[in-house]
N, C-alpha and C positions, 0 to 999 in steps of 0.2 A: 499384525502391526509390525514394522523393521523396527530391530532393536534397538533403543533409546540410548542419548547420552546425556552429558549433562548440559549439554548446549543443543539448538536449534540450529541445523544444517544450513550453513548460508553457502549456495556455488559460487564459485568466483567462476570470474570471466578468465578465456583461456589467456595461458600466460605471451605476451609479446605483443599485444593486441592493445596495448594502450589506453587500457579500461575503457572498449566500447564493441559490443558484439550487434551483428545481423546477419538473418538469413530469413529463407523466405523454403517452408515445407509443403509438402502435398500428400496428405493422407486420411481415411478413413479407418475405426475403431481405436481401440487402448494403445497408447505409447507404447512402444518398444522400451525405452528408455526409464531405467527406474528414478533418475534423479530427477525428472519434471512427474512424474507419476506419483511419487513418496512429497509428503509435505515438507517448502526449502523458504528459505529467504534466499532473494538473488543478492549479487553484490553490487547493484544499481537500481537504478530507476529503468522501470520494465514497461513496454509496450505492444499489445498487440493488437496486431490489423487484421480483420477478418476482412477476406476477400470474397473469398466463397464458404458457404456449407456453414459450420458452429463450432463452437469449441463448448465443451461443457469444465468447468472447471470452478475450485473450489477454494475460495479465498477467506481467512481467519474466520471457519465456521457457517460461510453463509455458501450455498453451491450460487452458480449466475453459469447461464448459457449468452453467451456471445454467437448473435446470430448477424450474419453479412449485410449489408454491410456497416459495421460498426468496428469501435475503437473501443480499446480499455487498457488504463493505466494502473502499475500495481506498485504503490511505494515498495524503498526498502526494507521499511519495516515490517510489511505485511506478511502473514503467511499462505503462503498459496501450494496447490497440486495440480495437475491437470488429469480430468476425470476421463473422458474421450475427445476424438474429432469425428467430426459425422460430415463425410466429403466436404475433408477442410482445404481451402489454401489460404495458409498466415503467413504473414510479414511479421516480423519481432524482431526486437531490436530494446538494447539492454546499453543502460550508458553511467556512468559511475559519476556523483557530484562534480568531480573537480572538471567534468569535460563539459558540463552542463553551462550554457551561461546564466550568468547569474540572475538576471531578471527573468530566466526561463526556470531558473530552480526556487525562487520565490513561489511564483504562479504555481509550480506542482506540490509545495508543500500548504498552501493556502488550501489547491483543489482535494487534497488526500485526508480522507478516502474518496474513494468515485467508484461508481458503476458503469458499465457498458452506454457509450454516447452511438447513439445512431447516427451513419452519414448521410448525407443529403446523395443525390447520387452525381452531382457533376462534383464532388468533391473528393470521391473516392478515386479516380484515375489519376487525379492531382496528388494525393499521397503516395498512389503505387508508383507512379514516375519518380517522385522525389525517393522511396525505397528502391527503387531499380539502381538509379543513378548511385545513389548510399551503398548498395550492395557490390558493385561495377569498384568502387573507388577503395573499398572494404579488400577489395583482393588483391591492389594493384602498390604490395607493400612497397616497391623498385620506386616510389615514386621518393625525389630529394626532402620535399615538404608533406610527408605519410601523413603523419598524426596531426598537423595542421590540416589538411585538405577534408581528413577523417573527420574530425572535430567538428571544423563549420557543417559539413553537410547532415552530418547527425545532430546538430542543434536544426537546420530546418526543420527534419524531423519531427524534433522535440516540440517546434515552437508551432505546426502543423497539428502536432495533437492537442497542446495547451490551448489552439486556435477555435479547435471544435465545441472544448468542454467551456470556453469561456463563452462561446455563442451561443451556447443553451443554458447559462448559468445567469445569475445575480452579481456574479462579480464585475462583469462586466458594466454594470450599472453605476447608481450612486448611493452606497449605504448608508444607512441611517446610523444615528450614532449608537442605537443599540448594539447593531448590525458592527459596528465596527469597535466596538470592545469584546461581543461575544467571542470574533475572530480573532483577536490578541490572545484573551481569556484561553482559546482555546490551543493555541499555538504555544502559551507557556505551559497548560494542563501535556502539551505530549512530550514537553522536554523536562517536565518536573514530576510526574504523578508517582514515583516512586519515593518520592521524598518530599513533596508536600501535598497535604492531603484536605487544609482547612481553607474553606471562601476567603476568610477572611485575611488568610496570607496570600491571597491572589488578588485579593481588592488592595492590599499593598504595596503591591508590585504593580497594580495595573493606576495607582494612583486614584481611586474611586471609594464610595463608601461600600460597604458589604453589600446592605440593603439593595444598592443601585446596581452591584453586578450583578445579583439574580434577578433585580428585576429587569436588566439588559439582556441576560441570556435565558431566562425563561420567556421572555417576548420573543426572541428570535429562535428560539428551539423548542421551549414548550415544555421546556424541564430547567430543574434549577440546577444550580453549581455542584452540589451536591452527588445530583444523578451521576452527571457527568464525570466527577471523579471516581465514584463508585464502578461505573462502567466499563473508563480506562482501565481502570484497576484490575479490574475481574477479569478482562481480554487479554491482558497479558497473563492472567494467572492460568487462564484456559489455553492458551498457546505452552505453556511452562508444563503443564500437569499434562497436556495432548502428546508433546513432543520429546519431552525430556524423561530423566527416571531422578531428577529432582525429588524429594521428601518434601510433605507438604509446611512443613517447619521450615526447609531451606528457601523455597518459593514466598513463603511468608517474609521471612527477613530483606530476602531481594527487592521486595516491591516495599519494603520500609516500616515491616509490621512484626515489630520486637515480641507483641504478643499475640499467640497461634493461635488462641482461643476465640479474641476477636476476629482475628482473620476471616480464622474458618465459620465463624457463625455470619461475616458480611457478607463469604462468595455463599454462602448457606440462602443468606435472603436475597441477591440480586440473582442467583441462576436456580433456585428452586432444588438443590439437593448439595451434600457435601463437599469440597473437593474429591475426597477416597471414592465418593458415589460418581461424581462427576468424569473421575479417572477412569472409574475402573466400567461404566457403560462405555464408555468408546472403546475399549479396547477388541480388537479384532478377533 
């Protein structure tokens, strides 16, 4: 395992570049490259296109092979590595909030997390032209209006990937009102779960009675409020304890838990062994 600090490796994009990278590779087996190989958070919103061949790679814990033709989007939050390519050609392409338009950045924090979207196949030429094009305009920095020309066309992009996973998704639809509190519910649960941790401060906030939020988010997920905090919780603690040389007291405090004892006895009951236990099997 590469030696830990106390923070989670986030790359940034290279500098001059106006917070928005692409390119497009062609390789089979292990990276070359240690920084997509070691587990990072990018410093964007991250996309890739399988053209040809797989990518095998490994996002907060769960492995997914991305086989062709297919899309997968990887918030900033996430942690991700990439495992192999098995006769790949990818398109990726990395874009930082403030270049995202905004009803495009709505829609990817709605759809995050996500899994690999399968494409249809008259739509896959339609992304690789629109990446061509993105790529072409990517290099042609001489131009007066650079980071505007850059910008729109990496929101088609953008709004090209949003396009697929809303076609195979619910959102697209018309949600039911459970349906559409689970999704508040859970949109306040990734911007608070470090520091509030009870239904009933969420039923608060979401204007509703307790009762009625699990019974809205246990209809639409099949687990109560509860779970779901417990779960946020413990995946950032497993990203903390994976990545970092954090103390498992320091990690506790972090995520808003004064007392180590309960801490460690919650990640104890939702992952089935200690933190120390949890650390110390992954280690390499």
């Amino acid at each position: 395992m590469p030696t830990k600090s106390k923070h989670i490796p986030v790359h940034t994009l290279p500098s001059g570049v106006s917070g928005i990278f692409i390119g497009r590779i062609v390789f089979n087996g292990v990276p070359e490259s240690k920084n997509i190989v070691r587990f990072h958070r990018d410093g964007g919103h991250s996309f890739i296109l399988q053209e040809k061949g797989s990518t095998h790679i490994e996002i907060d814990f769960q492995k997914h092979v991305i086989k062709a033709p297919a899309l997968i989007y990887i918030h900033p939050s996430q942690i991700h590595r990439v495992i192999a390519f098995k006769n790949a050609v990818v398109s990726s392409w990395i874009v930082t909030s403030e270049n995202i338009h905004p009803e495009y950045l709505k829609w990817l924090h709605d759809l995050s997390p996500v899994k690999a979207v399968s494409l249809k196949p008259d739509v896959l030429p339609v992304i690789i032209a629109a990446a061509s094009v993105c790529m072409q305009l990517y290099e042609r920095k001489q131009e007066k209006l650079y980071g505007a020309i850059l910008k729109d066309s990496c929101n088609t992009l953008v709004a090209l990937a949003v396009s697929q996973y809303l076609a195979q998704d619910k959102l697209t639809s018309k949600l039911t009102r459970f349906e559409v509190i689970t999704k508040a519910f859970r949109q306040a649960l990734e911007q608070q779960y470090a520091t509030v941790k009870s239904a009933t401060d969420y039923a608060k906030q979401l204007n509703v009675s307790t009762p009625y939020l699990n019974e809205c988010v246990k209809t639409a997920t099949g687990f109560p409020v509860s779970w779901h905090i417990q779960e946020r919780v413990v995946l950032e603690a497993k990203r903390l304890l994976y990545h970092t040389d954090k103390s498992v007291k320091e990690i506790a405090g972090e995520l808003g838990y004064d007392d180590y004892s309960y801490f460690t006895r919650l990640f104890a009951k939702v992952v089935g062994m200690t933190p120390l236990a949890f650390r110390n099997k992954n280690l390499d």
